[in-house]
C-alpha positions in Angstrom: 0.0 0.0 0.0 1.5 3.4 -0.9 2.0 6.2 1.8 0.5 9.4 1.0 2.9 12.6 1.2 0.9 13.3 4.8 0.8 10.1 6.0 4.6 9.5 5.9 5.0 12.5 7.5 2.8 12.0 10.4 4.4 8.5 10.4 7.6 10.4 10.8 6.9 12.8 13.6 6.0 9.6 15.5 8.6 7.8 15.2 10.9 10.7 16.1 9.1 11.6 18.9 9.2 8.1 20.2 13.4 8.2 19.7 15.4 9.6 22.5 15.5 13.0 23.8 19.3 14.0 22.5 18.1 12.7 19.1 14.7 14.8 18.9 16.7 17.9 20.1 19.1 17.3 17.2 16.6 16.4 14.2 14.2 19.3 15.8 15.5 22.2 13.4 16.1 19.9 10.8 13.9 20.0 7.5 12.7 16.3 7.5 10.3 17.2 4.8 13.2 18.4 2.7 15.5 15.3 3.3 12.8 12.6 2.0 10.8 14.5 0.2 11.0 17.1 -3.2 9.5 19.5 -5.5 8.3 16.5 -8.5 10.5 16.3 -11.4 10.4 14.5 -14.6 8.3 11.6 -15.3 10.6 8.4 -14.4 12.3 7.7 -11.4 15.0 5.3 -10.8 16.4 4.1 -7.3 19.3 2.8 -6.6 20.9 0.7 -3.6 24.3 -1.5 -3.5 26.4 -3.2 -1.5 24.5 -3.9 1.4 26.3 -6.5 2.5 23.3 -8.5 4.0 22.7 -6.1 6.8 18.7 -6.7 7.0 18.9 -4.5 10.1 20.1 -0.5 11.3 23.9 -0.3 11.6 26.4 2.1 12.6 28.8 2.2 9.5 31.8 4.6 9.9 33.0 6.2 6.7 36.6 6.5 5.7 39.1 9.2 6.6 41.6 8.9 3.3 40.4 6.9 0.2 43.9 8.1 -1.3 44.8 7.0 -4.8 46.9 7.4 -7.9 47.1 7.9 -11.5 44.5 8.5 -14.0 41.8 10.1 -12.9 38.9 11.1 -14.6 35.9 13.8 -13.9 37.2 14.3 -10.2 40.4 16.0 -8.8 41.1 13.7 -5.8 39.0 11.5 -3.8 37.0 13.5 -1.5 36.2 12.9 2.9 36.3 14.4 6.2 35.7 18.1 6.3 37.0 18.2 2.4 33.8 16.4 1.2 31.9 18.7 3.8 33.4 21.9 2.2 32.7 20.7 -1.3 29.1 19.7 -1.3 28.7 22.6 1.0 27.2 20.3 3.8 26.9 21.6 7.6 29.5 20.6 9.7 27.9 18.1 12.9 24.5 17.3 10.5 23.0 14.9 9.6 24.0 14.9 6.0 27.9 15.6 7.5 27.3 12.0 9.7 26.2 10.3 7.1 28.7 11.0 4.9 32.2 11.6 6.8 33.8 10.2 9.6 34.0 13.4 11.5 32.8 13.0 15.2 31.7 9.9 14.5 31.4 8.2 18.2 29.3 12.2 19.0 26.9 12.0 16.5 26.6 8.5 16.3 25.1 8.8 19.9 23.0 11.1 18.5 21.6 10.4 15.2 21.3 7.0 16.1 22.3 3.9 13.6 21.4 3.4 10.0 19.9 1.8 6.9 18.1 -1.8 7.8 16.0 -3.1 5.4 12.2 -2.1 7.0 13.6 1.2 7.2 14.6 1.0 3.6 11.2 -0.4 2.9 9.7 2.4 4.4 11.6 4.6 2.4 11.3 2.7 -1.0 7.4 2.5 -0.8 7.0 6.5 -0.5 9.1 7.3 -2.8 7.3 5.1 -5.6 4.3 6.2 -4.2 5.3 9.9 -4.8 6.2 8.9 -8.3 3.2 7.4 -9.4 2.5 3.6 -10.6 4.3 2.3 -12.8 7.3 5.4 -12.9 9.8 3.8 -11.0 12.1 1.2 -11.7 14.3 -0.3 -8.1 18.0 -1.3 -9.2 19.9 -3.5 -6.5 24.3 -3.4 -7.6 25.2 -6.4 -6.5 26.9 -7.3 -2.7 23.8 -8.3 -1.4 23.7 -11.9 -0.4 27.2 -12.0 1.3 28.1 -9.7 5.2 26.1 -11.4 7.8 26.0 -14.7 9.6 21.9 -15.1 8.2 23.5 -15.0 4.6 26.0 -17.1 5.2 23.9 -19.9 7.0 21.4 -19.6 4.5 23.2 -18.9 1.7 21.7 -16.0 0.5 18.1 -17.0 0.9 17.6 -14.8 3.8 18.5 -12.1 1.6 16.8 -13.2 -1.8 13.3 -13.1 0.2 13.9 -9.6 1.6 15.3 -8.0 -1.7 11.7 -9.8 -3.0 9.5 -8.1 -0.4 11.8 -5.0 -1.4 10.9 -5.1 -4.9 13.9 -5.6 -6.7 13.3 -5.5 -10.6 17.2 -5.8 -11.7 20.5 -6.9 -10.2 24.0 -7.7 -11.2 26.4 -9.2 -8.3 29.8 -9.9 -7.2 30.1 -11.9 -3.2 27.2 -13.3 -4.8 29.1 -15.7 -7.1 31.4 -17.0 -3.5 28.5 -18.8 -2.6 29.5 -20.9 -6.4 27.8 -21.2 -10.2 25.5 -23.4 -8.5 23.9 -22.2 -5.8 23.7 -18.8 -7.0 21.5 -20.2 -10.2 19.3 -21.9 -7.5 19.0 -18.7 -5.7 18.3 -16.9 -8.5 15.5 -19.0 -9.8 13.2 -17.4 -6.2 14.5 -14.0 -6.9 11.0 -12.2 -8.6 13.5 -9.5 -10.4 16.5 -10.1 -13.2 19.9 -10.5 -12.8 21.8 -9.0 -15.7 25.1 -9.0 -16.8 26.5 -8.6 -19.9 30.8 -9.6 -19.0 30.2 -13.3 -17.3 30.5 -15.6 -20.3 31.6 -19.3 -20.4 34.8 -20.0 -20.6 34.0 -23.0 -22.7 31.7 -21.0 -25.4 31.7 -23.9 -27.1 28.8 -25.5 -24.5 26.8 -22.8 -25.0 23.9 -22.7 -27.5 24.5 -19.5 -29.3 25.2 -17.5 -32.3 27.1 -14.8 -30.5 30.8 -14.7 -30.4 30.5 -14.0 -26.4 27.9 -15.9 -25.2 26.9 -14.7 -21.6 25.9 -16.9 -18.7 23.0 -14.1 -17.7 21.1 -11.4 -19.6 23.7 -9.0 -21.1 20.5 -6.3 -20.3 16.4 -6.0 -19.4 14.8 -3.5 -21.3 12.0 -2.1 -18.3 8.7 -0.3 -19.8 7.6 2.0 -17.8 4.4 4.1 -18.0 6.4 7.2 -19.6 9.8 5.6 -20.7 11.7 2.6 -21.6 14.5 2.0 -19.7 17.6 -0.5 -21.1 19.7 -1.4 -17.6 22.9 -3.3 -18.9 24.3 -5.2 -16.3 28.0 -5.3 -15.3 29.3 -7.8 -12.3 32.2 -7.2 -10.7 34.7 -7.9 -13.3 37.9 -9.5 -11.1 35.7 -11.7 -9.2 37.9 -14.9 -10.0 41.2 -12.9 -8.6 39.6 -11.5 -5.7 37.6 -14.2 -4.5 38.2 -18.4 -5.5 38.1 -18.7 -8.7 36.9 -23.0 -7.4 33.4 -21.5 -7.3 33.1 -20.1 -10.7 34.9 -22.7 -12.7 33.3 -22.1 -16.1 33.0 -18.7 -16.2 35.0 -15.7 -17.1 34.7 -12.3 -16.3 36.2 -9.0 -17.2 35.4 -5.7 -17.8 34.7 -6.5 -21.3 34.4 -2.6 -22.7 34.2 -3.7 -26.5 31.6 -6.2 -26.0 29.7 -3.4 -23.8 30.0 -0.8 -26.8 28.3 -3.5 -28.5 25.8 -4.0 -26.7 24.7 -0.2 -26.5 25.3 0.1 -30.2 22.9 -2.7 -30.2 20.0 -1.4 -27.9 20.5 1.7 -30.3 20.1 0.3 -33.3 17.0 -1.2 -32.5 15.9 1.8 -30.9 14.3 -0.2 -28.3 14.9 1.9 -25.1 15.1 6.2 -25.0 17.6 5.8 -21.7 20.2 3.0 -21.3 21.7 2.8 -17.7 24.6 0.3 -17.2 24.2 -1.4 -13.5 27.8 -1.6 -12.2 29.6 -3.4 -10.0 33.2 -2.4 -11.2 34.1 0.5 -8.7 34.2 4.1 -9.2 37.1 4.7 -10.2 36.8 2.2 -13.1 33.7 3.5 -13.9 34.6 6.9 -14.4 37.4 6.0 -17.0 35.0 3.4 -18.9 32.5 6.6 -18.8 35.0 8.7 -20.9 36.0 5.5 -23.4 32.2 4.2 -24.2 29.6 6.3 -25.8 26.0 5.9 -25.5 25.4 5.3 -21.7 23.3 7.9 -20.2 24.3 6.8 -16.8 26.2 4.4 -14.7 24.7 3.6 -11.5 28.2 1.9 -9.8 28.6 0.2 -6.6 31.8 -2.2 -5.2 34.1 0.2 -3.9 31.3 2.1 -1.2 31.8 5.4 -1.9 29.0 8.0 -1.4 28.3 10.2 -3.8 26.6 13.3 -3.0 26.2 14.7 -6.1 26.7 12.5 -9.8 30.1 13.3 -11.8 29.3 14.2 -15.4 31.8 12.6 -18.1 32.9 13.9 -21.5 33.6 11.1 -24.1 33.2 10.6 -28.0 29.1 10.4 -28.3 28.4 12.9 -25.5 28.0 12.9 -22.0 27.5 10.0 -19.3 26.7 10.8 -15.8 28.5 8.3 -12.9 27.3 7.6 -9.5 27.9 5.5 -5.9 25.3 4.9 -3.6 27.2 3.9 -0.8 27.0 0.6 1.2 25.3 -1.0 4.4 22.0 0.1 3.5 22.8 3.9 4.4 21.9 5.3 1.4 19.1 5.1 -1.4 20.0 7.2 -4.5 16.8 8.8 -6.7 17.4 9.5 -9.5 14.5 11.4 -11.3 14.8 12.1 -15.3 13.2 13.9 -17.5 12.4 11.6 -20.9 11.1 12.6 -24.3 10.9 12.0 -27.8 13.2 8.9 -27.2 16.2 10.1 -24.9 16.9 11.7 -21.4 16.4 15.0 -21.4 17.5 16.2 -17.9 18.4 14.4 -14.4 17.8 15.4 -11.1 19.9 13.3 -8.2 19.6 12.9 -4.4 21.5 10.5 -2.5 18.9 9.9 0.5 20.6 9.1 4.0 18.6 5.7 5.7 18.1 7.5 9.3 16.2 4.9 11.3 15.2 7.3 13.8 13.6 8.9 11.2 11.9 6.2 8.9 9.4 4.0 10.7 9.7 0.4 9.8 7.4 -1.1 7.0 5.2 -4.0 9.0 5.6 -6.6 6.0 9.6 -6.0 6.3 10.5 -6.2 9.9 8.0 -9.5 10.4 10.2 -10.9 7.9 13.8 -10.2 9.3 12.3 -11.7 12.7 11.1 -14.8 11.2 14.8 -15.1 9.1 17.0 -14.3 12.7 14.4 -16.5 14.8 16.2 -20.0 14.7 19.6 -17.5 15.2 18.8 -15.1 17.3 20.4 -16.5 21.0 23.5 -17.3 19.2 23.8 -13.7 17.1 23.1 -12.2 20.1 25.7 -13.8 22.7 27.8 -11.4 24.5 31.6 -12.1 23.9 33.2 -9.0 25.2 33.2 -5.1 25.7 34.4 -2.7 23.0 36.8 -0.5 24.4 36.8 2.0 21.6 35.5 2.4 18.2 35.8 -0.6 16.5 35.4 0.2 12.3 36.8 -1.4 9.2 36.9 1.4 6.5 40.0 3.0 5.8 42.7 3.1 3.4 45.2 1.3 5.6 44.2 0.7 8.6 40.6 -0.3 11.0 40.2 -0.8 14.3 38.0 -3.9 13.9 41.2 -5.2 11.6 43.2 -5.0 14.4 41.0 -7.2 17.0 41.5 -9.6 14.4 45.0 -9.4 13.8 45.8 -9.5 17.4 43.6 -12.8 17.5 45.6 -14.4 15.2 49.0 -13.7 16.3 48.2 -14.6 19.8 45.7 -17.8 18.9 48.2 -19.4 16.5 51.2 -17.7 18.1 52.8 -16.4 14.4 55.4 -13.7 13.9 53.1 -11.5 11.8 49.3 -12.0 10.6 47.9 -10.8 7.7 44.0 -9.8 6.9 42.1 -8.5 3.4 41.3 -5.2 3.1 37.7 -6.1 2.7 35.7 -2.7 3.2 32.2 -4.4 4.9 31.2 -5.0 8.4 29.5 -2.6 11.1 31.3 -0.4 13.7 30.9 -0.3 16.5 30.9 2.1 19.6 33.1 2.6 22.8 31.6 0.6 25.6 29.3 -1.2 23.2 28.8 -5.1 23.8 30.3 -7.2 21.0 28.3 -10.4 19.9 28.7 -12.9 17.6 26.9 -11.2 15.5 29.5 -8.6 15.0 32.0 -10.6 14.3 30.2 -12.3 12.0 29.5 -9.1 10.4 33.2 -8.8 9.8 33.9 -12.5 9.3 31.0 -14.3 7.5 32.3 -15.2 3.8 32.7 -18.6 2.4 36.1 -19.1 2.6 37.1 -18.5 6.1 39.8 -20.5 7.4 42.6 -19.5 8.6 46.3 -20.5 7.5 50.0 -20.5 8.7 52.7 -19.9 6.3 56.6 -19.6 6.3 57.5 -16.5 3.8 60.8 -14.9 3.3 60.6 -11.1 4.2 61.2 -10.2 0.2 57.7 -12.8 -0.4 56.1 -10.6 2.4 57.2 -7.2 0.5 56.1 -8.9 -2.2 52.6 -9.6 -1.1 52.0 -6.1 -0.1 53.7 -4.8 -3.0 51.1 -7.0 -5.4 48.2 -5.3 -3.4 49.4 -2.2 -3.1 49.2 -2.2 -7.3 45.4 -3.3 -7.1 45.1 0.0 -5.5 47.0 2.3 -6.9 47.7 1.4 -10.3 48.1 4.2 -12.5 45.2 2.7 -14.6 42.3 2.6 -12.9 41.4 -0.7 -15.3 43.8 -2.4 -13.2 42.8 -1.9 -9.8 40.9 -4.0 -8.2 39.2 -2.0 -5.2 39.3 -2.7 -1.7 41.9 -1.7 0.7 45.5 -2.3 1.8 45.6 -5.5 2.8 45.8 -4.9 7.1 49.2 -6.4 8.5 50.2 -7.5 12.5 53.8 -7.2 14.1 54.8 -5.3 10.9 55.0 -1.6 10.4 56.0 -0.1 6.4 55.5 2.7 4.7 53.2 3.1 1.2 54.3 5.6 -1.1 50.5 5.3 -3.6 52.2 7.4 -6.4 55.7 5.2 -6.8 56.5 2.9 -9.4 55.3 -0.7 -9.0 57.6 -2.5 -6.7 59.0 0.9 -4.8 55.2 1.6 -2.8 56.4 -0.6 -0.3 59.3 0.5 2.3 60.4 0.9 6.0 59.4 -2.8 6.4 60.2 -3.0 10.8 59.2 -5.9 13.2 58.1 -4.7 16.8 61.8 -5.0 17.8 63.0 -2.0 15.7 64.6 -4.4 13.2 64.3 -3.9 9.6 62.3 -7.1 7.8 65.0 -9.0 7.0 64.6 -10.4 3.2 66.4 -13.4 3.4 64.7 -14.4 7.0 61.4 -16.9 7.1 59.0 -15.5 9.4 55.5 -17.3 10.4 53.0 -15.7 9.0 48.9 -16.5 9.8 46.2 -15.5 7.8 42.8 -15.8 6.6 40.8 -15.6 3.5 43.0 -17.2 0.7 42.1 -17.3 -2.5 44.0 -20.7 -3.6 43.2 -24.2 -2.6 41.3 -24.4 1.3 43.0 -23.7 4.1 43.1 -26.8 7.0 42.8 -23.8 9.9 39.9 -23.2 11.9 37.2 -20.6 10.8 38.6 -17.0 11.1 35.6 -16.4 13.6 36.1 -19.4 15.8 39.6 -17.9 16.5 38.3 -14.2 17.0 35.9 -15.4 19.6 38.4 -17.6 21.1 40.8 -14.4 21.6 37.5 -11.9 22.7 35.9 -14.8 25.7 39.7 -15.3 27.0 40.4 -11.2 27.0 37.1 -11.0 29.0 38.4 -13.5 31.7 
């Protein structure tokens, strides 16, 4: 049932004056009816959400400090957060907006603006605005990093998240942690999802066993062409193109990725030919900065709706290339944000664009009834053992950075003690909640930091010039000059071993200052013991990662 414009405000003034008193003296000047709500525009409307990670409830998600990086860089100067994002979109310093998207303050306005996103918030949120729109104007586009983050996905594997991205609405997806769960399961999954999966750079790598004319035969629909009351609406997907590097390639035997820009031209020139849609949106999952150069070197593309590497994009970035303009945009991760994008469509092509990237305040968004019966009915059989206290934060525990988390650390510091190496190493993976000083961590969290198909953890014997090596190797995913060659993610985090990272050096030279907590320079010809988790080769014998973080957390309590 859609909310009219007064009901969902009245809805909201309840639920805000049912939150806590710091938190209605905060939101009390605030224009609430400005932040979910604006003048109508255009006549099709297209939201967008990625990279959720699985979190089907409200979160506290810290953003980054430094997203440095290096080399080409195309329709932005540098990478913008802290108070430079605040000076450039112009956003009030201690707001809401200024929490949502920065670091700053964090643990302060955390306490007071409460956590975010959660699915019957989102809900909530998703059913005005296509209410607001009108029937049959709006098109709801998930980017992929949906099925993976959280102990229900995991132990379900990915149903949990399949029936809440159903009840959501869905209509198209592309993916990426989606394909860790293997080829298999995530055709199975896909056969209960009510939406499409697209994407057109996922072809077998034995063509020959596919039943097709084409030269590059995709596993999934290349693209869906959508109808909509006013417009039709081509949505190209692209999955995350170095899933079988980044992740095992063991669960996606047959099939190949890549970014695939010829065969994307083609199928643009394609949609165009026919003239069978008047705007074409590719759904990414490739990362920003690979969509911003693939922006400038493929014509056609009105705009690229990108997820993977969890930046939040106030505004779109507009892109020059040979047929004309593309815009590129990021709508965050964790649930926190839901981009609208409203367009203006006639005679055949997009005619202007109006973009909001909406913060998910769940002090501020009642949840939706259908949603939050659902998310209790998926935790039920879980919910004692999500909920079991293991020990007290005593700080702010996060993940997101360039180099370095807090969360990282507890884990690093539970390998190195658990399995008693020299130095531990742990991906840069970008996902998982934070969490605040004196807050109680469960399994849950850990979970939340921990849950991914390939957990176990290993012990190694490496040379010091195969560990500069190693963090050499990743340091190029990340700073390579060309953004086609970087991979996303960040550095990978490293215990009992400090170095520096120069981003803008020559491949090879990033990496220096190597030092063991004795002072002493990593010596390259010494093997040290080195523990880990997440590899991408053959399984690992160890014990799951979150077996051994628990294990460290209960006997730090004692």
């Amino acid at each position: 049932m859609n909310l009219s414009r007064r009901e969902f405000l009245q809805a909201l003034t309840i639920t805000l004056l049912s939150s806590n008193c710091s938190t209605q003296r905060r939101f009390d000047d605030f224009d609430i009816e400005g932040l979910y709500s604006a003048q109508s525009f255009g006549n099709v409307r297209l939201l967008h959400f990625t990279d959720c990670h699985a979190q089907l409830l409200p979160v506290y998600y810290r953003e980054p400090s430094n997203i440095l990086t290096a080399g080409e860089s195309h329709g932005r100067a540098v990478p913008l957060s802290g108070q430079a994002l605040l000076d450039y979109y112009r956003l009030k310093s201690g707001s809401p907006e200024a929490h949502a998207f920065t670091h700053l303050h964090f643990t302060e306005l955390a306490e007071i603006y409460g956590k975010m996103g959660g699915f019957a918030h989102l809900a909530t949120l998703i059913e005005r605005l296509r209410g607001e729109s009108g029937p049959g104007n709006t098109l709801l586009l998930d980017g992929g990093d949906s099925w993976q983050g959280s102990a229900t996905a995991l132990w379900t594997q990915g149903l949990d998240m399949v029936a809440a991205c159903n009840l959501l609405g869905v209509d198209v997806m592309t993916g990426h942690w989606e394909f860790t769960y293997g080829s298999k399961r995530v055709l199975e999954n896909l056969k209960q999802f009510n939406g499409e999966f697209a994407a057109q750079n996922i072809a077998l790598t034995d063509a020959s066993r596919f039943d097709s004319d084409d030269d590059n035969p995709t596993v999934f629909k290349p693209y869906v062409i959508k109808t909509l009351q006013h417009a039709r609406i081509a949505v190209i997907g692209q999955a995350f193109p170095y899933t079988p590097i980044a992740n095992p390639r063991r669960f996606i035997p047959d099939w190949q990725f890549g970014i695939q820009e010829y065969n994307l031209q083609g199928v643009i020139d394609r949609i165009k030919t026919d003239k069978a849609a008047d705007v074409i949106v590719l759904l990414s999952h490739n990362g920003l900065d690979v969509d911003l150069k693939l922006a400038s070197r493929v014509s056609g593309l009105d705009i690229i709706l990108g997820g993977h590497t969890h930046d939040a994009l106030p505004k779109p970035i507009l892109i020059d290339n040979s047929g004309g303009k593309t815009w590129v945009s990021n709508a965050g991760s964790h649930g926190k944000f839901l981009a609208v994008l409203d367009l203006e469509v006639g005679k055949g092509r997009l005619k202007g664009l109006n973009y909001r990237l909406l913060p998910v305040f769940s002090n501020l968004l009642p949840p939706d009834p259908k949603m939050q019966q659902l998310i209790e009915t998926v935790r039920k059989p879980y919910v004692d053992q999500l909920t079991h206290p293991l020990a007290t934060a005593d700080r702010l525990l996060y993940r997101r950075d360039r180099f370095h988390g807090t969360f990282d650390q507890l884990i690093l510091d539970a390998l190195l003690e658990v399995s008693g190496a020299e130095i531990a190493m742990s991906p840069g993976f970008r996902w998982g909640n934070t969490l605040l000083p004196g807050q109680t961590i469960t399994l849950e969290d850990v979970m939340n930091h921990t849950a991914i198909t390939y957990p176990e953890t290993y012990m190694r014997s490496l040379l010091g010039r195969e560990i500069k090596a190693t963090l050499e190797d990743v340091a190029d995913n990340l700073f390579n000059k060309d953004p086609y060659y970087r991979q996303g993610g960040d550095m990978v985090r490293v215990g009992g071993l400090r170095f520096n990272c120069d981003p803008n050096a020559e491949i090879g030279r990033r990496i220096s200052g190597l030092r063991i907590p004795d002072g002493k320079s990593l010596d390259a010809d010494k093997t040290y013991k080195v523990a880990g988790w997440a590899g991408v080769g053959e399984p690992s014998s160890g014990k799951p990662v979150w077996e051994v973080v628990v294990e460290y957390l209960v006997k730090g309590e004692r």
